[in-house]
C-alpha positions in Angstrom: 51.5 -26.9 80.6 50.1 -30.6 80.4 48.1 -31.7 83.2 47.3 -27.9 84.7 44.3 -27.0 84.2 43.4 -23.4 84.9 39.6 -22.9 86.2 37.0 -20.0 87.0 38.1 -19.9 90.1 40.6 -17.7 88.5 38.0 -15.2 87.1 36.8 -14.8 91.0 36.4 -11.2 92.1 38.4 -11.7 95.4 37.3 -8.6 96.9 34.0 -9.3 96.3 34.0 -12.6 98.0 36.4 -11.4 101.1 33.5 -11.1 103.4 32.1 -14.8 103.0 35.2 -16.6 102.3 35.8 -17.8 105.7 32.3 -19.6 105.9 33.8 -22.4 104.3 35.4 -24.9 106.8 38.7 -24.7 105.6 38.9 -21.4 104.8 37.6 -20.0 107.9 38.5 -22.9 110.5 35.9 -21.8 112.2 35.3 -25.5 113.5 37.4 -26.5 116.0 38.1 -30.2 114.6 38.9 -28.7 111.2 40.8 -26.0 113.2 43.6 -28.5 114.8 43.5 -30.8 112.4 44.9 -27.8 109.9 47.2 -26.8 113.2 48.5 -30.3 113.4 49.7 -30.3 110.0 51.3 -27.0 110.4 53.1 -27.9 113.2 54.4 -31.3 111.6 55.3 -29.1 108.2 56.7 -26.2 109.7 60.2 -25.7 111.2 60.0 -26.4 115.4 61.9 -23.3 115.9 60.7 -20.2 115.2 60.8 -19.1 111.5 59.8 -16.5 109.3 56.7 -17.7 107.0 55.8 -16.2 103.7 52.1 -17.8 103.2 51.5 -16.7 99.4 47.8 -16.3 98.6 47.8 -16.0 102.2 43.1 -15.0 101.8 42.1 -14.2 104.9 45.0 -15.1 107.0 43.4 -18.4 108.5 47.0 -20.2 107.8 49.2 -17.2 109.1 47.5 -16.9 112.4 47.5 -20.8 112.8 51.4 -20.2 112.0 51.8 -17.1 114.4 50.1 -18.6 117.2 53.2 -21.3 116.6 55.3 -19.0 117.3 56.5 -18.1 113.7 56.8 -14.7 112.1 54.6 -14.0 109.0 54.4 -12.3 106.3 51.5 -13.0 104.2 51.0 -11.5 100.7 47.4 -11.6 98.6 46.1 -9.7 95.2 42.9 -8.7 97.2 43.3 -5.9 99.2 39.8 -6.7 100.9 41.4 -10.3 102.1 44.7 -8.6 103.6 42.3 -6.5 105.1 40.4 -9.3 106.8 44.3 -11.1 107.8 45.5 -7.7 109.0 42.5 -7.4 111.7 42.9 -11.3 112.2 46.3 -10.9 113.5 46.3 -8.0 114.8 49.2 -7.2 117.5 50.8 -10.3 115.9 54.3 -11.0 114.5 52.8 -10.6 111.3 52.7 -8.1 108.6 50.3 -8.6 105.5 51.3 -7.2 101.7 48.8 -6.6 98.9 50.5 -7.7 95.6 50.9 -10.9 93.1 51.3 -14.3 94.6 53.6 -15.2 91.5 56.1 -12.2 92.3 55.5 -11.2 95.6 56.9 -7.5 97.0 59.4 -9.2 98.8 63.2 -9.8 98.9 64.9 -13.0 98.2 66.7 -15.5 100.6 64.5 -13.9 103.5 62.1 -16.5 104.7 62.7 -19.9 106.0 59.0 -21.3 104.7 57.2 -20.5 101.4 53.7 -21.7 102.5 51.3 -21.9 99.6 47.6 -23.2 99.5 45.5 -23.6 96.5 47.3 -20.7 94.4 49.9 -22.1 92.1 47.2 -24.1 90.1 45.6 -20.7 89.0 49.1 -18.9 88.1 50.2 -18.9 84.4 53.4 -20.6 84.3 53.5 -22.4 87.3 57.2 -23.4 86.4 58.5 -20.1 86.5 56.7 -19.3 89.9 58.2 -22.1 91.6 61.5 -21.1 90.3 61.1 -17.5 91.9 59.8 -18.8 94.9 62.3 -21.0 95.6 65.0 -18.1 95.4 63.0 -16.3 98.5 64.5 -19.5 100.9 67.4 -19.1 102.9 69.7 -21.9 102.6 67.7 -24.9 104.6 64.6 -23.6 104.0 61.6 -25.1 102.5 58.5 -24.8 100.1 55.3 -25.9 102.0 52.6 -26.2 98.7 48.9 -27.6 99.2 47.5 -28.4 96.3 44.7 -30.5 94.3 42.5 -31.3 91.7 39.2 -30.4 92.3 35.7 -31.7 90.7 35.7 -35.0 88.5 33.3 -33.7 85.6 35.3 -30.5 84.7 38.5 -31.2 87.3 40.3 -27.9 87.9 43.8 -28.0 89.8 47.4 -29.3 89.5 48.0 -33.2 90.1 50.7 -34.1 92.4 52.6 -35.9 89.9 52.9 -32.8 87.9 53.6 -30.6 90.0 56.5 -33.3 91.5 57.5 -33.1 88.1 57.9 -29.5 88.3 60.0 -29.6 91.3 62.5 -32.0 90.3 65.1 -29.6 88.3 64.8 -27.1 91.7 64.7 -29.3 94.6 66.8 -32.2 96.2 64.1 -33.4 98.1 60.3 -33.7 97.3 58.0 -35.5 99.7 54.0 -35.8 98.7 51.3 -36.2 102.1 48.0 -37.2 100.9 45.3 -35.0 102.3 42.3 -36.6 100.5 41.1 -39.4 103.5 41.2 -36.9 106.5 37.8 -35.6 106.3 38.8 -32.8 109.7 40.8 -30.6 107.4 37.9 -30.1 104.8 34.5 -30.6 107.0 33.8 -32.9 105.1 34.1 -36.4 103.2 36.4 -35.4 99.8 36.7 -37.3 96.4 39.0 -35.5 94.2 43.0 -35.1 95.0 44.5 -33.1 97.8 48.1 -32.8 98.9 50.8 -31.4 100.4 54.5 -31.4 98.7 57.1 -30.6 100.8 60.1 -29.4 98.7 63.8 -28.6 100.3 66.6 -27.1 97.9 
């Protein structure tokens, strides 16, 4: 697929890195600025009633549990066994349930969830076309695909541009909306370079 470019990050032993993976900022949200700013978007992306959420690649379940505590039911659903663990104990006595098993084809049944909320996993899936296809047939009618996104490094970039994965869209979707993510530093700790998004995609 032109313009995808899978990386190592593909290669990663998941379970190996379950343990540390919430040291990063915005994996973790440990940081309370980093934490609110991620909440914000959530709330501003996510329906104002309460919905069930499928977050796909869902790591350590910092996403979900912003979600839950929103008052949305999740279901989250990652490869690692060793990061469901870590989002199971996260959200514990939560609405939530977590699923080991293949972000691409999730264990799940179609038309049940009102969000498919996706963050930095389509980019390492072969066939990215075909995944958005079957994830679009998990939405009920109204609901909505929630994918964050980007191209990461400038000497070797990794990722999906927005353009392409717009492009993707088109033939599933009526409406496609891109938010730049780059220029707000809170939702990374940090001052980024490279491109980050959101596309917000409704049947």
């Amino acid at each position: 697929m032109v313009g995808v470019t899978l990386g190592p990050m593909t290669d990663t032993d998941w379970d190996a890195v379950a343990a540390t993976f919430d040291d990063e900022p915005d994996h973790g949200l440990r940081d309370p600025l980093v934490r609110e700013a991620w909440a914000a978007r959530l709330l501003a992306w996510l329906p104002d009633r309460p919905a069930d959420v499928l977050d796909l690649g869902c790591g350590t379940g910092s996403l979900s549990l912003l979600a839950s505590e929103q008052g949305h039911r999740v279901t989250g659903v990652d490869a690692s066994g060793a990061m469901v663990e870590h989002a199971r104990s996260k959200l514990a006595g939560r609405a939530a349930v977590f699923l080991v098993g293949d972000a691409g084809a999730p264990p799940v049944g179609e038309e049940r969830f009102d969000v498919v909320l996706v963050r930095h996993v389509l980019w390492t899936l072969p066939d990215p076309a075909r995944v958005l296809r079957h994830w679009r047939g998990l939405l009920r009618t109204g609901g909505r695909l929630v994918l964050v996104e980007g191209v990461w490094g400038t000497v070797s970039p990794v990722g999906i541009p927005a353009d392409t994965l717009t492009a993707l869209l088109a033939p599933l979707v009526a409406d496609v909306r891109v938010e730049r993510l780059s220029g707000d530093a809170r939702l990374w700790g940090r001052e980024v370079e490279d491109e980050r998004y959101a596309v917000l995609a409704q049947p």
